[in-house]
TORKOL-4160 file (C-alpha; in steps of 0.2 Angstrom, whole numbers, padded with zeros to 4 digits, m for minus):
70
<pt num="1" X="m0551" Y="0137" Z="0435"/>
<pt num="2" X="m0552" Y="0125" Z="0449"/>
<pt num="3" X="m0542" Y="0126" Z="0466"/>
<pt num="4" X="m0529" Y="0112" Z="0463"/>
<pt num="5" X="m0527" Y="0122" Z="0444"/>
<pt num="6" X="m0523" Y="0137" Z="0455"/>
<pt num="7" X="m0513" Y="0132" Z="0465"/>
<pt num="8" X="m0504" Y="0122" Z="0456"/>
<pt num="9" X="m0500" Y="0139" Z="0445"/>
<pt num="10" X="m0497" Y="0150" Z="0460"/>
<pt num="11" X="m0490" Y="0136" Z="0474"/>
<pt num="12" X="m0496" Y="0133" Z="0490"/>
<pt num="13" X="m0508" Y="0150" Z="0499"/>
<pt num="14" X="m0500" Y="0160" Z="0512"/>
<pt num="15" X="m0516" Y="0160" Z="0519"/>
<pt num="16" X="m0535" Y="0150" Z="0519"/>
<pt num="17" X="m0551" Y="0155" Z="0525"/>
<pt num="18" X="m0569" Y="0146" Z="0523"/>
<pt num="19" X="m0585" Y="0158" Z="0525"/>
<pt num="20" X="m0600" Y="0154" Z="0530"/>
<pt num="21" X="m0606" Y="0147" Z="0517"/>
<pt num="22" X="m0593" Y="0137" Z="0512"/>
<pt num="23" X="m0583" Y="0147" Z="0500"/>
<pt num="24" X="m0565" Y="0147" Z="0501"/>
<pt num="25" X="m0555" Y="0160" Z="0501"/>
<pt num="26" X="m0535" Y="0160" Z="0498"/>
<pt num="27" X="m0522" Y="0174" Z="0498"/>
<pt num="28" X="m0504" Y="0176" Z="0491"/>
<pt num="29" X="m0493" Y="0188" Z="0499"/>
<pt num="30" X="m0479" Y="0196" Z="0488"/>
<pt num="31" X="m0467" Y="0208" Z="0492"/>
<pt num="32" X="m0478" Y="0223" Z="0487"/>
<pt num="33" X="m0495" Y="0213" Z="0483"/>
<pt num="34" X="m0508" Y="0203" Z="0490"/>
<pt num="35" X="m0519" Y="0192" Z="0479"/>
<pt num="36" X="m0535" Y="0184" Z="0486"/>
<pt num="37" X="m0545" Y="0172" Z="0475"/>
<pt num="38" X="m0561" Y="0167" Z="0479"/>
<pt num="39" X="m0571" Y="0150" Z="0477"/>
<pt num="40" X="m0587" Y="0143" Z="0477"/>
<pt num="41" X="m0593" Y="0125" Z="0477"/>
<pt num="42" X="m0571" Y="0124" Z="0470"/>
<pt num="43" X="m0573" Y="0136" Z="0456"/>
<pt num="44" X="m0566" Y="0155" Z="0455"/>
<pt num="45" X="m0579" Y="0169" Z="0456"/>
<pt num="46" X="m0568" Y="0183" Z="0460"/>
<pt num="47" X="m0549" Y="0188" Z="0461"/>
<pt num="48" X="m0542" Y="0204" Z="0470"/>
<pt num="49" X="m0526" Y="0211" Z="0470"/>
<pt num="50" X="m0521" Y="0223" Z="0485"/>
<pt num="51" X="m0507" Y="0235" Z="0483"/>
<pt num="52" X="m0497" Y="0233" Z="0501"/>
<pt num="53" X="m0489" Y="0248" Z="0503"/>
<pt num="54" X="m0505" Y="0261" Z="0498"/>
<pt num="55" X="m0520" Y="0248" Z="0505"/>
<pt num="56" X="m0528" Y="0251" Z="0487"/>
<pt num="57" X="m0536" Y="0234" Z="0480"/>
<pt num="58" X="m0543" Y="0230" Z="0464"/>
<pt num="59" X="m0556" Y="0218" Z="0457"/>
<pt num="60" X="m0549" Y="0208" Z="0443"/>
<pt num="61" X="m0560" Y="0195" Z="0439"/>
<pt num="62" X="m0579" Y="0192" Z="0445"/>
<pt num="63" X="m0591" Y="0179" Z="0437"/>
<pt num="64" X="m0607" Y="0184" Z="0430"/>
<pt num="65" X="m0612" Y="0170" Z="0438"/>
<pt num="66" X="m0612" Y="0175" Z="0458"/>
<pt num="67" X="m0624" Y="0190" Z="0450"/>
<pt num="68" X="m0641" Y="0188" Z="0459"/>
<pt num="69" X="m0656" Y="0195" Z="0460"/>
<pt num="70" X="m0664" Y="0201" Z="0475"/>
């Protein structure tokens, strides 16, 4: 999905970050998780959800597509 899909979904982000690159990055904060969902060029490439009261975080989704090849 695209930004404005997820946000539509999910409301407006607690929290927005761009990275050097130009990805963006925006988070969600429940009462006992975080979600982050990152994009590049407005598509997601990965989603991570962060247990608040342990610190643990999980990735949920990452595209094959960000997979490079060094």
């Amino acid at each position: 999905p695209e930004v404005a899909e997820v946000e539509q979904r999910l409301g407006a982000p607690q929290q927005t970050m761009t990275d050097f690159r130009g990805g963006l990055h925006l988070t969600w904060i429940g009462t006992r998780h975080k979600l982050e969902a990152s994009f590049d060029k407005g598509r997601l490439y990965a989603l991570t959800l962060t247990d608040l009261k342990t610190g643990h975080g999980e990735q949920v989704f990452e595209s094959s597509a960000r997979w490079q090849s060094f």
